[in-house]
C-alpha angles and dihedrals in degrees: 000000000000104000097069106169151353138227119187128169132199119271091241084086083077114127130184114229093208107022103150122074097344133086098327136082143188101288106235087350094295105162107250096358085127086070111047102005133253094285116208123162093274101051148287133314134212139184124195125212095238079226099149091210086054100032104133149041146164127248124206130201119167121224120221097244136198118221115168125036113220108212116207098255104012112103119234126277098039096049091099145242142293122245130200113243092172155333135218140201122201114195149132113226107189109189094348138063155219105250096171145013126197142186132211136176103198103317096325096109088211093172142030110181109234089241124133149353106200095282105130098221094055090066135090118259127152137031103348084151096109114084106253109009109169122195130173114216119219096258077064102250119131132234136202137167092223117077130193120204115205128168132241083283102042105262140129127266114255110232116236101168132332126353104230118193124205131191129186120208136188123211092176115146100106136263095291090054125112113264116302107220147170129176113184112212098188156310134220140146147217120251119204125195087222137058089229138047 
């Protein structure tokens, strides 16, 4: 059984990495909302500016990690490590979208999603809320909201200290355009006992 076990966290834990004076605005004229988001139960909601000098931001949540597996009988710290089978990103991008996604554990950058080059139409809009939606685009690549990193042979990422995701996301469209937004719902991953599987 090598996945053994799954964290996930609400996507209230969203945090914008620029959000003053840059690409993002008040949602719906709440005052501060650009900084830390309009909050509701389900997650956290943005809106960007659609300045084209200011288009575009990231995004951060952190994800609870495992990082050590404690095997009945084996004393700490030689039980093993924890390995990162997938992640996954819930969210609802409306006149905007997701260009890139990528994953860090500490300050070591493991994994950058093969999403987009700037065409529109590569990146992810709409309704991406539902774990492992999967959409082909009509240049024929296929999109899903669940990732999985793998190395050069084919095998997980050990886990050393917090999975950190990251998500860019462009609101670019101009200042007339409908409301650029993006609510986040939630975030998690998947944890393995082995390197490969």
């Amino acid at each position: 059984m090598p996945v053994i076990g799954a964290t996930t966290i609400n996507g209230n834990a969203v945090v914008a990495q620029h959000p003053a004076g840059g690409a993002l605005r008040d949602v719906d004229g709440r005052a501060y909302t650009a900084v830390v988001g309009h909050r509701l139960g389900w997650g956290a909601t943005y809106e960007g500016t659609g300045d084209f000098h200011l288009s575009d931001t990231w995004f951060h949540i952190p994800i609870p990690t495992l990082n050590v597996l404690t095997l009945p009988g084996v004393p700490l710290p030689s039980s093993g490590r924890i390995f990162l089978d997938n992640f996954f990103v819930l969210f609802e991008a409306v006149n905007c979208r997701v260009a890139g996604i990528h994953a860090w554990d500490n300050r070591d950058g493991f994994f950058r999603a093969p999403l987009p080059t700037m065409v529109a139409d590569e990146g992810m809009s709409g309704d991406w809320s539902v774990w492992g939606r999967t959409v082909t685009n009509d240049r024929g690549r296929t999109l899903t909201n669940i990732w999985r990193p793998r190395n050069g042979s084919g095998g997980r990422h050990a886990m050393m200290l917090g999975l950190g995701i990251s998500i860019f996301v462009d609101f670019s469209g101009g200042p007339d355009s409908p409301a650029r937004r993006i609510t986040f719902f939630g975030a998690g991953a998947d944890w393995a006992d082995r390197p490969i599987g």
